[in-house]
N, C-alpha and C positions, 0 to 999 in steps of 0.2 A: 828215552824220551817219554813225557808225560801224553797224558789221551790228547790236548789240547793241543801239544808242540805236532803230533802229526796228522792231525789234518788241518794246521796251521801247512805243516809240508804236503799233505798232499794236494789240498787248495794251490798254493803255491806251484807249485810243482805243474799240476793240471796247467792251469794258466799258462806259465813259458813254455810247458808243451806244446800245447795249441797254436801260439805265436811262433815257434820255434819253426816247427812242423808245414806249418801254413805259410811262412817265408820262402821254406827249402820248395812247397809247390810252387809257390809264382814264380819262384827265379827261372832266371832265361837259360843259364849256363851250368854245367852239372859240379864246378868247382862251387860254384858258390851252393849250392844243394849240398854238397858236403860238407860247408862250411858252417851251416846253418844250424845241421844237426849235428851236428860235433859240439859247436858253442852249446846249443840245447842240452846236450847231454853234460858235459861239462858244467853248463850254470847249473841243472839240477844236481848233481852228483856235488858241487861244493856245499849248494843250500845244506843240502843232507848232513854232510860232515862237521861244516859251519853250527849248524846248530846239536849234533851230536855232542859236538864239542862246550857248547855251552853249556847244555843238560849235564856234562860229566865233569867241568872243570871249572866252572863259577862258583859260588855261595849260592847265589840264588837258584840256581837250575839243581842244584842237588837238595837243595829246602822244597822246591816243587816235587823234585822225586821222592823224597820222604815223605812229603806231607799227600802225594796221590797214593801211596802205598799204606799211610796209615789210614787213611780213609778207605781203601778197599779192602784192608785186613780188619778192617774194626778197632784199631787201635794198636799200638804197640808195647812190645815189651817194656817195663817201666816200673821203677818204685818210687811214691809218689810220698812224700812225709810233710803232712800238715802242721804247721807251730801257730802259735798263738804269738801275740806281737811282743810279751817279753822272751818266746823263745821254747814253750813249755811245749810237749811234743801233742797235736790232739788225737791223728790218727796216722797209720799206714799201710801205705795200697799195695800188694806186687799183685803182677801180668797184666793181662794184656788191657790199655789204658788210652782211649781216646779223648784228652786234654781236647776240650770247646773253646774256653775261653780262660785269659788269664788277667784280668785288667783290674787296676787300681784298687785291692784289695778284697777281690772276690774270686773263686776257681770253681770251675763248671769242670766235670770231666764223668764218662760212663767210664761203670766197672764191673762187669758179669750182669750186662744187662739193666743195670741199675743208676741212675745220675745222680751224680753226687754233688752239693752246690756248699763251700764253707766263704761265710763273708768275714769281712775283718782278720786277715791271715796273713799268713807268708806259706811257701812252700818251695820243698824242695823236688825235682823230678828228674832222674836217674833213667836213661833210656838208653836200652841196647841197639846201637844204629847202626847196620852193615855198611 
């Protein structure tokens, strides 16, 4: 899970706790006190899975996991090849490569500390993604 997905879970989490917990005290009867905190533990233990399962088996939750991991690695592995718009080759990047921005014919990206910005382009970017 990404930093946000868990303490989106532990927010979560806390919360039904509390409710959870605070139910099984007021009840009158001890079936229902274990009833309470069973569903509790239960509702959290699926959130958890639930969204396990998102982060590992969507498009989107494994595009968050990449793109938190390239932000906390400084970039990723990458060969990055700039063309000119008939195709002409202008330059090329390898390692490790933090792509900013890619929009409507301009690329922003660091490369050994250094930003590199080409307008009017095309490009190709080759990246090694576990």
């Amino acid at each position: 899970m990404t930093i946000e997905g868990w303490w989106g879970f532990a927010a979560l989490a806390v919360l039904i706790g509390v409710c959870g917990f605070y139910s099984a005290v007021i009840a009158d009867k001890k079936i229902w006190k274990a009833v309470f905190i069973t569903a509790t533990i239960l509702l959290i233990l699926g959130i958890f899975f639930g969204i396990h399962w998102i982060y590992n088996n969507t498009a989107s939750g494994r595009r968050a996991l990449i793109s938190q991991k390239s932000e906390l690695e400084n970039g990723m592995e990458r060969t990055i090849t700039v063309y000119t718009a008939d195709g002409k080759v202008i330059a090329q990047y390898k390692g490790k490569i933090d792509v900013e921005k890619n929009d409507g014919g301009y690329i922003m990206f660091d490369f050994e500390g250094k930003r590199y910005i080409y307008y009017n382009c095309f490009i190709e970017c080759i990246g090694n993604i576990e």
